[in-house]
ZAMARGU-4260 file (C-alpha; in steps of 0.2 Angstrom, whole numbers, plus 5000, padded with zeros to 4 digits):
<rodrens>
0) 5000/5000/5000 | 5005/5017/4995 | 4999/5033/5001 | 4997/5047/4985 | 4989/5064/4993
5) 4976/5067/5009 | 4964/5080/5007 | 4955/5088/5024 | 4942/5098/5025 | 4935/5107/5040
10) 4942/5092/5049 | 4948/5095/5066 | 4959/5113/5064 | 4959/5107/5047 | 4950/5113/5035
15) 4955/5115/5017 | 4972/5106/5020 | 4980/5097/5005 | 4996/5085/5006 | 5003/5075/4993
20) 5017/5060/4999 | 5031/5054/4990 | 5042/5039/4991 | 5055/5038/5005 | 5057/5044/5022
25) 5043/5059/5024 | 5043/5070/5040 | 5027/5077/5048 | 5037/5090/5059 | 5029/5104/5073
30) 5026/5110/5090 | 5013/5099/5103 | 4996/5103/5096 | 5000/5111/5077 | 4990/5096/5071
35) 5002/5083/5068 | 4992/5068/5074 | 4975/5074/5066 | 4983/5071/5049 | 4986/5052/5054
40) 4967/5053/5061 | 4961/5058/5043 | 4969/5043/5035 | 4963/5032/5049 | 4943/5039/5046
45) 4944/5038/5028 | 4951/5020/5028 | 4941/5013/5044 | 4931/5026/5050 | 4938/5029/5066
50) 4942/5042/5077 | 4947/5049/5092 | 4931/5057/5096 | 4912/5059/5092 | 4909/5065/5071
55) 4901/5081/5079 | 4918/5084/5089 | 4929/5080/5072 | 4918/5095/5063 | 4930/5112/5063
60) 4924/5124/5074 | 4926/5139/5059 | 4913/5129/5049 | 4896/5139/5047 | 4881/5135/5037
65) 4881/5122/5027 | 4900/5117/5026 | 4901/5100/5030 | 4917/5087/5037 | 4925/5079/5024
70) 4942/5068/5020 | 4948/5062/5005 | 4963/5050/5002 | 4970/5041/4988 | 4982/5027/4988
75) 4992/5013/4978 | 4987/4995/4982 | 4995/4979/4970 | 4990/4987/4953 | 4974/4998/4957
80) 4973/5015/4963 | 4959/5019/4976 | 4952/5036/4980 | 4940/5037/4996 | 4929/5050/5001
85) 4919/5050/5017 | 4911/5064/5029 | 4901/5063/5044 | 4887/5051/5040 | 4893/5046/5018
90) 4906/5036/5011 | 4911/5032/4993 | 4927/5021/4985 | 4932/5026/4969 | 4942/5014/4958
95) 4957/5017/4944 | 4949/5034/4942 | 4930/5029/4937 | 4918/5041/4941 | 4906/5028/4948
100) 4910/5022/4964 | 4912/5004/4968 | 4903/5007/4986 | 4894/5020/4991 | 4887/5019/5009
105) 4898/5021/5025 | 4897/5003/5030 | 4899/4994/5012 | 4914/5007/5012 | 4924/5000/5026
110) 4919/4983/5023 | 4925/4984/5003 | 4942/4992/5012 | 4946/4978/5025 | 4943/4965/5013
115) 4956/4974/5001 | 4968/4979/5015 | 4964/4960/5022 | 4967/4968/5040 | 4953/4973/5053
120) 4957/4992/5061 | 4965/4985/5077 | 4977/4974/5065 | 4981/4986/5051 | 4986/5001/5068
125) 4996/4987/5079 | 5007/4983/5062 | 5011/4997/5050 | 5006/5013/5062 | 5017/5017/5079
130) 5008/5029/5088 | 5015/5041/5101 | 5018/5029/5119 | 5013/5013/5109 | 5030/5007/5102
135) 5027/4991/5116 | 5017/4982/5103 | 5012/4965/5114 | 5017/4973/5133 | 4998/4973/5137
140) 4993/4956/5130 | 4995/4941/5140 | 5006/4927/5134 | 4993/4916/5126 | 4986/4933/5115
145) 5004/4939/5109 | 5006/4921/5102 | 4988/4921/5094 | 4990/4940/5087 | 5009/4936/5081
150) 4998/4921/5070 | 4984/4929/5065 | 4996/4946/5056 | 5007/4934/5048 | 4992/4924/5041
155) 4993/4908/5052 | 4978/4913/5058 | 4970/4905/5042 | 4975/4888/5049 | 4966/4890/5065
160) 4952/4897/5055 | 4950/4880/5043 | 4954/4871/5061 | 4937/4878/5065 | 4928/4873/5051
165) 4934/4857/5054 | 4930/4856/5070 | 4914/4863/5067 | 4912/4849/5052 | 4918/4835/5063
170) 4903/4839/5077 | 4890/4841/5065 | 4894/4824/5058 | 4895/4817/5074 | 4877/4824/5079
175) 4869/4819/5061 | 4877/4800/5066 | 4871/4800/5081 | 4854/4806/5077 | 4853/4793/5062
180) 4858/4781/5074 | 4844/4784/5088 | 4831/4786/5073 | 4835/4768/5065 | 4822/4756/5069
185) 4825/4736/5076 | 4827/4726/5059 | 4819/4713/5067 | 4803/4724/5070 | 4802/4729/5053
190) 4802/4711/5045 | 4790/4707/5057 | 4780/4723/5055 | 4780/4718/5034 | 4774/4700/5038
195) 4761/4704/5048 | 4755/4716/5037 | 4754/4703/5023 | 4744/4692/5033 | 4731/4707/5037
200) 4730/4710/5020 | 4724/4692/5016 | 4712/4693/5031 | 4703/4708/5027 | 4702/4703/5006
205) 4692/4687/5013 | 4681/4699/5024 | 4676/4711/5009 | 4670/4696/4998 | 4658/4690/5011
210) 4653/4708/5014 | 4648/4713/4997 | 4639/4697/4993 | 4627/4701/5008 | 4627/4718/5001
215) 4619/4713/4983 | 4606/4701/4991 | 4597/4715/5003 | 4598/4728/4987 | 4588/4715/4976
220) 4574/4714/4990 | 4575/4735/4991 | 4572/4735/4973 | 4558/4725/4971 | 4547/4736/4984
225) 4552/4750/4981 | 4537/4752/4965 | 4526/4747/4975 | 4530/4760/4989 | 4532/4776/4976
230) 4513/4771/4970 | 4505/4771/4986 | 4514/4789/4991 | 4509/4797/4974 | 4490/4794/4980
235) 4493/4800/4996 | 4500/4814/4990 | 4486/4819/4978 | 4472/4818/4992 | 4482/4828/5004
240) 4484/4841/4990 | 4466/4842/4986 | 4463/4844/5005 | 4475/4859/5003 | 4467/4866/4991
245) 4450/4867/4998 | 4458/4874/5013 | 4465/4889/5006 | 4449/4892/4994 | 4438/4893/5011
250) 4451/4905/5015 | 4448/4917/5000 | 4432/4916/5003 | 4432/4922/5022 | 4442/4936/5015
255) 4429/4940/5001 | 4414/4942/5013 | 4425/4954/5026 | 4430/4964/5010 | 4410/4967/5004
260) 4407/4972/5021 | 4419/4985/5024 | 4414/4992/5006 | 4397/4991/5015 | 4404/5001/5029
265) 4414/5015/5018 | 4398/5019/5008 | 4386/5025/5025 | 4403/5033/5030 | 4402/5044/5012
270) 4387/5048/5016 | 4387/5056/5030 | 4401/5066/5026 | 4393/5073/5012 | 4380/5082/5023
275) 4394/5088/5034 | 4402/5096/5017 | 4388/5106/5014 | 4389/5114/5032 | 4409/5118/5032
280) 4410/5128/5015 | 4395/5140/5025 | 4408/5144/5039 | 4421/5146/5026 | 4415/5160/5015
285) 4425/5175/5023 | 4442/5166/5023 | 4445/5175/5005 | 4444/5192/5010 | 4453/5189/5027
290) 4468/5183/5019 | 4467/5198/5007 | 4468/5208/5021 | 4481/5201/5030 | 4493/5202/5014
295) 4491/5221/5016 | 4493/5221/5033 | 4510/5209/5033 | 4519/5225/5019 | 4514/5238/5033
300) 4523/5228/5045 | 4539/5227/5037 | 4536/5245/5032 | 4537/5248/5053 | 4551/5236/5054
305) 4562/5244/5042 | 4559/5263/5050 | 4561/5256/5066 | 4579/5247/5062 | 4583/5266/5052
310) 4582/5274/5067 | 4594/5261/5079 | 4606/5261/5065 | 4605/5280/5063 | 4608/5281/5082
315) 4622/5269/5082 | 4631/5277/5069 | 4629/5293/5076 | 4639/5288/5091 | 4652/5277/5082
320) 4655/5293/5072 | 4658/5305/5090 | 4670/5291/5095 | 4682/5292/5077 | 4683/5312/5077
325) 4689/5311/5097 | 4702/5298/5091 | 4708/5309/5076 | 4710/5323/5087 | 4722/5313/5097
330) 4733/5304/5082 | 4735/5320/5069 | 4751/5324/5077 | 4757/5307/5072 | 4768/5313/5057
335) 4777/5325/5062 | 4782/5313/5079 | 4788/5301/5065 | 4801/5313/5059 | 4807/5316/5076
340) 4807/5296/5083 | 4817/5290/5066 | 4830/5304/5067 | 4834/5298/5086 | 4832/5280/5084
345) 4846/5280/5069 | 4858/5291/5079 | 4854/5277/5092 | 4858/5264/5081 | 4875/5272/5074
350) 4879/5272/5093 | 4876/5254/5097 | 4885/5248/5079 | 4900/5257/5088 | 4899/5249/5104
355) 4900/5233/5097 | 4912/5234/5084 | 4924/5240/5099 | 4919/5226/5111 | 4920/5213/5096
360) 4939/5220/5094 | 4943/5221/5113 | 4936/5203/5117 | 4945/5195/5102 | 4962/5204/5108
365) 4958/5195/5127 | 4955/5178/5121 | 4969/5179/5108 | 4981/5183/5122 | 4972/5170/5133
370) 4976/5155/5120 | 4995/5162/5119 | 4998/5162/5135 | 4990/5143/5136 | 5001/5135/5124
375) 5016/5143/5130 | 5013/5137/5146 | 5009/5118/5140 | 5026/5120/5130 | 5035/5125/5148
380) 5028/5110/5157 | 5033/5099/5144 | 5050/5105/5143 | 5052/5105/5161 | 5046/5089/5163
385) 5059/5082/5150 | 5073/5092/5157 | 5070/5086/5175 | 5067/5067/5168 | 5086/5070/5158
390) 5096/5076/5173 | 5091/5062/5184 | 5094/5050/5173 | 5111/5060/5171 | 5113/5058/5190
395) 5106/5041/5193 | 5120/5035/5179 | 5131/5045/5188 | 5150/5048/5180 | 5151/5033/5169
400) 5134/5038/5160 | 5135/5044/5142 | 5132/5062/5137 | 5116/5066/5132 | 5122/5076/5118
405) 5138/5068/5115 | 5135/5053/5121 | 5152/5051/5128 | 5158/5047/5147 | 5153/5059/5158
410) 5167/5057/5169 | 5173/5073/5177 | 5160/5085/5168 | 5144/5074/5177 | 5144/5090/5188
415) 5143/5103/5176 | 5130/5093/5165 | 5120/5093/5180 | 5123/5111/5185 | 5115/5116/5167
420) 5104/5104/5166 | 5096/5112/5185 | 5098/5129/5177 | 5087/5125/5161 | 5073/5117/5172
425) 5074/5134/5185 | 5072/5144/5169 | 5057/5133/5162 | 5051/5136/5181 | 5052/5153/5181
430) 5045/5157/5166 | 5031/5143/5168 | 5027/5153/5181 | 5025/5169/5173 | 5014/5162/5161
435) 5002/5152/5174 | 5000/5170/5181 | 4999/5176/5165 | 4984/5165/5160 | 4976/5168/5178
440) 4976/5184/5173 | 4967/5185/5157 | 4953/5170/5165 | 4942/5182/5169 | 4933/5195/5158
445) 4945/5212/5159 | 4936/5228/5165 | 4937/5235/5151 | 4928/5222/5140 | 4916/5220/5154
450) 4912/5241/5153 | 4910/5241/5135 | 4897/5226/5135 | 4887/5234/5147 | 4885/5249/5138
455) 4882/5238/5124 | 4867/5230/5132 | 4861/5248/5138 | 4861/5256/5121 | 4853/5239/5113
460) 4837/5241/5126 | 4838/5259/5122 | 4835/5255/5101 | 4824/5243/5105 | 4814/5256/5115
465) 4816/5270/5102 | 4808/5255/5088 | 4795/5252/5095 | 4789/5270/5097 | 4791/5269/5079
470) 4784/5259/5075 | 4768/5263/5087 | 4771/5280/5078 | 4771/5275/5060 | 4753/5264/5065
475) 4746/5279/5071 | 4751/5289/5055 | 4744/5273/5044 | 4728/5273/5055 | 4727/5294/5051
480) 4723/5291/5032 | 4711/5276/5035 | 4703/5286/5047 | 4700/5303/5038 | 4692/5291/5023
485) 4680/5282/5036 | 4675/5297/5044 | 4669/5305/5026 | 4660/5290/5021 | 4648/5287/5037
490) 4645/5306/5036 | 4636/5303/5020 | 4629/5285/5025 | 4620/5295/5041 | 4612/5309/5028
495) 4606/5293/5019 | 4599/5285/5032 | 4590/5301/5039 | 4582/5302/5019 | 4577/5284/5021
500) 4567/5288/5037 | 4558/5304/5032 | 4549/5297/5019 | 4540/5278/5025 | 4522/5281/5027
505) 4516/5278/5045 | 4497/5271/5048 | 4499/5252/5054 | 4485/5244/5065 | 4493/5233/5075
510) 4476/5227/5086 | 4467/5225/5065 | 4484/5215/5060 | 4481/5201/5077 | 4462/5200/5072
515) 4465/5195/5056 | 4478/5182/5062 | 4469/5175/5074 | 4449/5171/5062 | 4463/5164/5049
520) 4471/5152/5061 | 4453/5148/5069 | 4445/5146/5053 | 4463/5136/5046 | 4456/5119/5053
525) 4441/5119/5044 | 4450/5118/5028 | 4459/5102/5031 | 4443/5094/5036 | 4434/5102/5022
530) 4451/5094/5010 | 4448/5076/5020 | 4427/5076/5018 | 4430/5079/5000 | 4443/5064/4999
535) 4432/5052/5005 | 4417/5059/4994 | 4426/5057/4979 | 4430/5037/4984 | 4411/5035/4983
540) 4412/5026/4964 | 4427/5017/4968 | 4420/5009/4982 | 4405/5002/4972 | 4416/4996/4956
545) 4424/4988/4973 | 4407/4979/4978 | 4403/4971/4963 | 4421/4963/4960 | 4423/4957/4978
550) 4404/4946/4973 | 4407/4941/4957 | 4423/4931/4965 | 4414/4926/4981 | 4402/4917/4969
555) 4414/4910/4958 | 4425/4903/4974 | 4410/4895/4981 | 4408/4886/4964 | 4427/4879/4965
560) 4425/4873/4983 | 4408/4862/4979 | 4420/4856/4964 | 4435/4851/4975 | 4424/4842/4989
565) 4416/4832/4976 | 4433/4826/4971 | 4440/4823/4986 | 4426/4812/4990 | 4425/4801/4976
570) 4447/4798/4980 | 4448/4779/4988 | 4464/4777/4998 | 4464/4764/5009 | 4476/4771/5025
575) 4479/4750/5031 | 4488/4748/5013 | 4499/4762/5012 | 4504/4758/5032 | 4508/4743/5029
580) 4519/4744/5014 | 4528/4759/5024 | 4533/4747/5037 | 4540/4733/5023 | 4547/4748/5015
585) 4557/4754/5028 | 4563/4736/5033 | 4571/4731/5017 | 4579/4749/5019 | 4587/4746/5033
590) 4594/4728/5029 | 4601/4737/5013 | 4609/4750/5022 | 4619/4739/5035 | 4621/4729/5022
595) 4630/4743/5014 | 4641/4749/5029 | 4648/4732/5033 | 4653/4729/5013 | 4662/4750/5015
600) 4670/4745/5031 | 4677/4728/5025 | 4682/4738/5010 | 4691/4751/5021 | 4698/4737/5032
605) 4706/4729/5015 | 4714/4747/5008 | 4720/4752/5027 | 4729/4734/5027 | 4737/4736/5009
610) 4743/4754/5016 | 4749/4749/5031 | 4759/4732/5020 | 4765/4748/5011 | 4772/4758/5024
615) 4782/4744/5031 | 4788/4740/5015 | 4794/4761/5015 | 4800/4758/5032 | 4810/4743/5028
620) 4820/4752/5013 | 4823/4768/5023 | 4833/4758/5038 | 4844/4750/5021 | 4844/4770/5015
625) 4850/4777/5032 | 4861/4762/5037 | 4871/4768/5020 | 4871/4784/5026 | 4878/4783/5043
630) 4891/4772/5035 | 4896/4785/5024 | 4895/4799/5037 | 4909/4790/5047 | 4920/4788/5033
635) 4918/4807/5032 | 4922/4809/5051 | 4938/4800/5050 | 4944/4810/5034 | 4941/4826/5045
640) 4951/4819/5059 | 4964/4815/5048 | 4964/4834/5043 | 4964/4843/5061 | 4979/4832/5068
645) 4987/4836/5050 | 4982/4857/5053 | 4988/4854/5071 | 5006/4848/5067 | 5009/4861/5054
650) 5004/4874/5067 | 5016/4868/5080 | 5031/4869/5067 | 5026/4885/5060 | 5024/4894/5079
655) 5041/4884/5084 | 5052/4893/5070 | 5042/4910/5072 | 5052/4916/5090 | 5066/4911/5084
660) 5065/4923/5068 | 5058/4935/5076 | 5072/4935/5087 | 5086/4935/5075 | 5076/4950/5063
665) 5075/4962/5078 | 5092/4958/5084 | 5100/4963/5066 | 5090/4979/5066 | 5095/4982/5085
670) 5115/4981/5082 | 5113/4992/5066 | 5104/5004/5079 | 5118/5003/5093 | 5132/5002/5082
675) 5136/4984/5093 | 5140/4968/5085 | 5133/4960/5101 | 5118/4967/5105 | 5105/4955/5104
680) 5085/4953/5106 | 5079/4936/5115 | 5058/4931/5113 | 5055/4918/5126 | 5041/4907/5125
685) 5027/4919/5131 | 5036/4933/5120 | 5042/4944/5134 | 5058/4955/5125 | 5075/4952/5136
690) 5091/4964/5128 | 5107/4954/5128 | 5124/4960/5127 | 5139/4950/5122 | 5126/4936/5127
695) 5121/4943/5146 | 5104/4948/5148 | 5102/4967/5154 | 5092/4966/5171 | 5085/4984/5171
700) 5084/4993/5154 | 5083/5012/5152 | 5069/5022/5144 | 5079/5023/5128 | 5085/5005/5128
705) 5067/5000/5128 | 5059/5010/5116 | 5073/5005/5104 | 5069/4986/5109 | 5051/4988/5105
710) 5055/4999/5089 | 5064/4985/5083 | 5052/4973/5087 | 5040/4982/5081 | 5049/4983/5062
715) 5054/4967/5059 | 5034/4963/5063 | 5029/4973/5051 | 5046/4967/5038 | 5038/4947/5043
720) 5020/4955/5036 | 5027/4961/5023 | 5037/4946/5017 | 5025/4933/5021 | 5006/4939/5024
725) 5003/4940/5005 | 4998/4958/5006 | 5005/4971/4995 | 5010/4983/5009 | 5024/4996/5008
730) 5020/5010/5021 | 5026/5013/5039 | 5021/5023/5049 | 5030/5030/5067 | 5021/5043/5077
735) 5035/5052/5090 | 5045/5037/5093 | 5060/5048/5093 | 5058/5058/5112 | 5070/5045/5123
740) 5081/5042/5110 | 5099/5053/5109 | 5104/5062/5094 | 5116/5045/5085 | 5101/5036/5090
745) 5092/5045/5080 | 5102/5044/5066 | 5103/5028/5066 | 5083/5025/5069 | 5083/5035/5050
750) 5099/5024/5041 | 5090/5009/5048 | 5070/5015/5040 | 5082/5018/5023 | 5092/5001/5023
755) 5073/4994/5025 | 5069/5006/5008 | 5069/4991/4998 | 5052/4982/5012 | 5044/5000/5016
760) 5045/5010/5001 | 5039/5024/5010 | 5039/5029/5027 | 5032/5044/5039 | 5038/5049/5054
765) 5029/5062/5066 | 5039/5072/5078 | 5041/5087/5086 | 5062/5086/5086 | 5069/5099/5071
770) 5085/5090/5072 | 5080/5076/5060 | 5075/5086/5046 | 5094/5085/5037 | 5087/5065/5037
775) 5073/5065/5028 | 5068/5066/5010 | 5051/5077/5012 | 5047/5085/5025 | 5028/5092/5029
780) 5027/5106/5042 | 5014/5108/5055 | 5009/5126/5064 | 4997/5134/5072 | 4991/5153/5069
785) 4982/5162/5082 | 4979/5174/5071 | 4968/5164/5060 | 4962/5149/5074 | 4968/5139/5062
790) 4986/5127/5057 | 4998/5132/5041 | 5005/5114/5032 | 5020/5118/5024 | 5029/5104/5011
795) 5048/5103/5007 | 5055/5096/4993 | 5072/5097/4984 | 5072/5114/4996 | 5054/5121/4987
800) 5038/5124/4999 | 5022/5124/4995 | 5009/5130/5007 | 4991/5126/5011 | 4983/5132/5025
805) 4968/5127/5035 | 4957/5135/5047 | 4949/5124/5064 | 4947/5131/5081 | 4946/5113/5087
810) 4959/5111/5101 | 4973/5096/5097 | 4976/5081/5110 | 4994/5081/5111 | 4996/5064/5120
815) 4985/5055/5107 | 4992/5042/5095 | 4987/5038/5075 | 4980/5023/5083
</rodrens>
């Protein structure tokens, strides 16, 4: 794998930031918290999605609006080039420069990645990245996990995966054997289940014969009564429908006789209401000219009722009209006050704008000193802390120790060295101190800053007072016209009305207009009796057309029923015949019908026998069928024992030569970093790292000593990936894995990464130590500037820069690592 260009935006402090890497030894150099190890966290996202914090906190701080978190990386891997973008909730992978992605959703993303890298996130950061206080690659695993993460990098693991399957395999075949084997059934009780089903078979054949000769016998006897039976229920059902017949003619002719009475009835009824007629139509007679009356009457009420509502809505307008002149008398002043309140309210305004633009400028100046001051003093205590850890290490040593610049005896110069060394740290003291006040200091909001915003708040409440009398103003001037116009038109709708009044005629008779409604309504009655008398009277002809119909058809059904009793008499049934055949009838029945039952049931003895001769027959080839089987399954069995023991001895000899090599890789990269031919690096069997020199193991180790025995470990891991995990990987990365480590250490750390040129085409190292620049061949620089809350990435190569800068007010983790 092969890293091209990285591409941040508004990521961390980060927000338009754009690197491109080359081959060879690449430094990313700057102070604690420039940004360093953010650009290692952008690679990590983009390839796994991962972070030191939530996608909310990742998002610059300077980003407004719509801006969103993005990071784009492109790299080299076997013969394709990829090109990832992702932000805070998309993904897409790009391939060999296609425009349409190959995944496009933040999971398929990182999946498609892991299967190309063939590394999970904890495997890929434990191998190829360093991060800052993780150079002790397998110090926090227990013996048993160092062994199984050494396998699993250097693709052993794939053995223990198909050892699994195997295994997996193996139980399966051993449950399907044992579950074929508790479902097998005796063999003895199957042939004995198929003979005795034969022998039921023949049983029950012999039954259904005899049934169905017993059968054919009571049928014939059914048959020949059955004619004889149909016959005598044909006659009986004639009489009984003659009988019905009859019935239902006497019926008709009940109904008949009640139908000419009621027409009876109906007749005297019209009669008399006729003579009842005559009387109503007298008492009717005035109705006409009341009703006349009353029409003239109802237009002279409404007449009344419309003067009557003239003068209430006269009245009412009247007053609504005082109340507008009183209110434009109070609101014609309104325009000139408008002039007045909008000159204050914008010399108001030009006063706040001021206010703020000199708060704005104050407050920026406080926290711009208050963030200066901070990272000077993190720079102190970091200084000091290294000096104090150097001069007792310089004392504990004592005069036999090696320079920590020269790296020569001390000798008779230990004094001196620890004489400077005290002075440095009193300085860093001193000056640590001055800037803790310093930062003390600007904490809290400065008097000044404090003045100005309460005069801001005073003269805001003092605008917003002034806009509002504005703006009641400005409605008042508004209301003015509308009033003016509103005033004018009622004046002329009251002259209307008063028009409207003056000429209606007055003259209406109350007490004459309630006479006349109440002889209407009395008289009102006698019209609906008068509409119901002449109903009925016209019914009259009706009902006598209804007479004569109603005794035509009595006569003619009382001709029909002396027809029907006639021929009902002269039917001769004999009741003793039709009984008795009934009872012979039903006996040959029933004999047919047991008959019948007994000839099924033997039937469905026979087909249940033959069924069951089948099943056992089914039964006895599936024992043969699953006899085969388990045979088969246990041959499997032993073929997949074969294979584990097989997996598990080529496991043991692959894991016995691994220490060793291990072993021998870091110790050539160890004496290449010492400058010693007998230096060595000794992995016992639960991988713990012993440092041996000219063959005598070192009881304590020094800081230095053990970060350069886990550097080397740590490469020739990642050389044994490259070399034999199949995987086309050529990057290294090392995150401040130069802070113990004196200056020909140093040098040596950077021959030592170019000697391995040829394994890791390309490596990058992150450190704060300027030293190493003459060492690498492009270097990236890292800053912050206050001034724009934002870092400045500066590249060198062949002694050119190029500069990109990026703008993220997120604050940086100094002691956080790539991983």
């Amino acid at each position: 794998m092969k890293l091209l260009a990285l591409r941040l935006t508004n990521f961390r402090q980060h927000v338009s930031t754009e690197i491109g890497f080359e081959s060879g030894i690449t430094g990313i150099i700057g102070p604690n918290g420039s940004g360093k190890t953010t650009i290692l966290e952008g690679i990590a996202f983009a390839l796994y999605a991962w972070g030191r914090s939530t996608r909310e906190q990742m998002l610059s701080l300077t980003a407004t609006g719509r801006q969103q978190l993005k990071v784009e990386l492109e790299f080299e891997l076997g013969r394709h080039r990829y090109r990832i973008v992702r932000g805070r909730a998309t993904a897409q992978l790009f391939l060999d420069g296609d425009p349409t992605p190959i995944a496009d959703s933040p999971a398929s993303v990182t999946e498609r990645l892991q299967r190309l890298l063939g590394m999970s996130r904890d495997e890929f950061f434990r191998t190829y990245f360093t991060g800052q206080k993780e150079l002790a690659l397998m110090a926090a695993m227990v013996a048993s996990e160092r062994a199984r993460f050494l396998s699993k990098v250097l693709g052993y693991e794939k053995l223990r995966l198909a050892q699994d399957i195997i295994g997996e395999r193996r139980r399966s075949l051993n449950a399907e054997i044992a579950g074929l084997r508790a479902g097998m059934p005796d063999p003895e009780a199957v042939e004995r289940a198929v003979t005795e089903a034969r022998e039921r078979v023949e049983q029950a054949s012999s039954l259904s014969q005899s049934a169905d000769h017993r059968y054919a016998l009571a049928n014939g006897n059914l048959n020949m009564i059955a004619p004889k039976w149909e016959l005598a229920q044909g006659n009986r059902d004639k009489a009984q429908s003659i009988s019905a017949d009859i019935s239902a003619n006497e019926r008709e002719e009940s109904s008949l006789a009640r139908n000419i009475e009621r027409v009876a009835a109906e007749l005297t009824n019209v009669a008399a209401a006729r003579a009842e007629l005559e009387k109503l139509h007298r008492s009717l007679e005035p109705m006409g000219e009341l009703r006349a009356e009353l029409n003239i009457l109802d237009e002279m009420y409404r007449e009344e009722g419309r003067r009557k509502t003239l003068i209430e809505a006269e009245q009412s307008l009247r007053e609504e009209l005082d109340r507008q002149r009183a209110r434009h008398s109070v609101i014609e002043k309104a325009p000139a006050q408008e002039e007045e309140v909008t000159l204050e309210l914008e010399k108001k305004r030009n006063e706040l704008e001021d206010a703020q633009g000199e708060l704005e400028a104050r407050r920026t100046e406080w926290v711009r000193d208050r963030q200066d001051a901070d990272t000077k003093l993190r720079d102190m205590r970091k200084q000091y802390t290294e000096v104090q850890e150097q001069r007792e290490r310089v004392i504990s040593l004592g005069a036999e120790g090696a320079c920590p610049t020269c790296s020569r005896s001390l000798g008779e110069n230990l004094q001196t060295v620890v004489d400077h060394l005290t002075e440095v740290a009193e300085t860093l003291r001193v000056d640590g101190a001055y800037y803790r006040n310093r930062f003390e200091q600007l904490s809290e909001m400065p008097s000044n800053v404090r003045d100005l915003d309460e005069r801001r708040r005073n003269l805001t409440a003092e605008t917003a007072a002034l806009e509002r009398k504005l703006a009641r103003v400005q409605l008042a001037v508004q209301e003015l016209t509308g009033l003016v116009r509103d005033i004018s038109t009622k004046e002329r709708r009251l002259e209307q009305m008063r028009r409207d009044i003056s000429v209606i005629a007055r003259g209406f008779d109350a007490n004459r207009y309630d006479f006349v409604k109440t002889e209407i309504a009395r008289l009102a009655p006698l019209e609906g009796n008068v509409a119901r008398l002449g109903a009925l009277n016209e019914r009259e002809p009706q009902l006598l057309k209804e007479r004569l119909e109603y005794s035509a058809a009595l006569s003619s059904i009382e001709q029909l029923l002396g027809t029907l009793r006639v021929r009902h008499r002269q039917m001769s049934f004999a009741a003793a015949d039709y009984d008795r055949l009934k009872a012979d009838y039903e006996r040959c029945f029933a004999e047919a019908r047991i008959a019948e039952l007994d000839a099924n049931t033997a039937s469905g003895n026979l087909r249940n026998a033959r069924e069951a001769q089948a099943k056992a027959l089914d039964a006895a080839e599936e024992s043969r069928l699953v006899q085969a089987t388990v045979t088969e399954r246990e041959k499997e069995r032993r073929l997949h024992e074969e294979l584990d023991r097989a997996f598990n001895d080529m496991r043991a000899t692959l894991n016995a030569a691994l220490r060793p090599e291990l072993s021998e890789l870091a110790t050539t990269f160890l004496r290449e970093l010492m400058d010693s031919r007998t230096a060595e690096i000794e992995l016992d069997e639960k991988y713990n790292i012993t440092v041996l020199e000219d063959g005598i193991a070192k009881p304590v180790l020094s800081g230095g000593e053990e970060d350069l025995a886990n550097l080397v470990l740590r490469l020739a891991v990642s050389q044994m990936i490259a070399e034999r995990s199949g995987q086309a990987f050529s990057l290294l990365v090392l995150d401040e894995v130069f802070g113990s480590l004196d200056e020909t250490r140093r040098f040596n750390v950077l021959e030592l990464l170019r000697g391995l040129g040829d394994r890791f085409e390309q490596v990058i190292l992150i450190t704060h130590i300027e030293s190493v620049r003459d060492g690498l061949d492009q270097v990236i620089t890292v800053r912050y500037d206050p001034s724009l809350a934002a870092s400045v990435v500066e590249q060198s190569v062949g002694g050119g820069t190029a500069k990109s800068s990026d703008h993220d007010a997120s604050e940086e983790l100094e002691t956080a690592g790539a991983a």
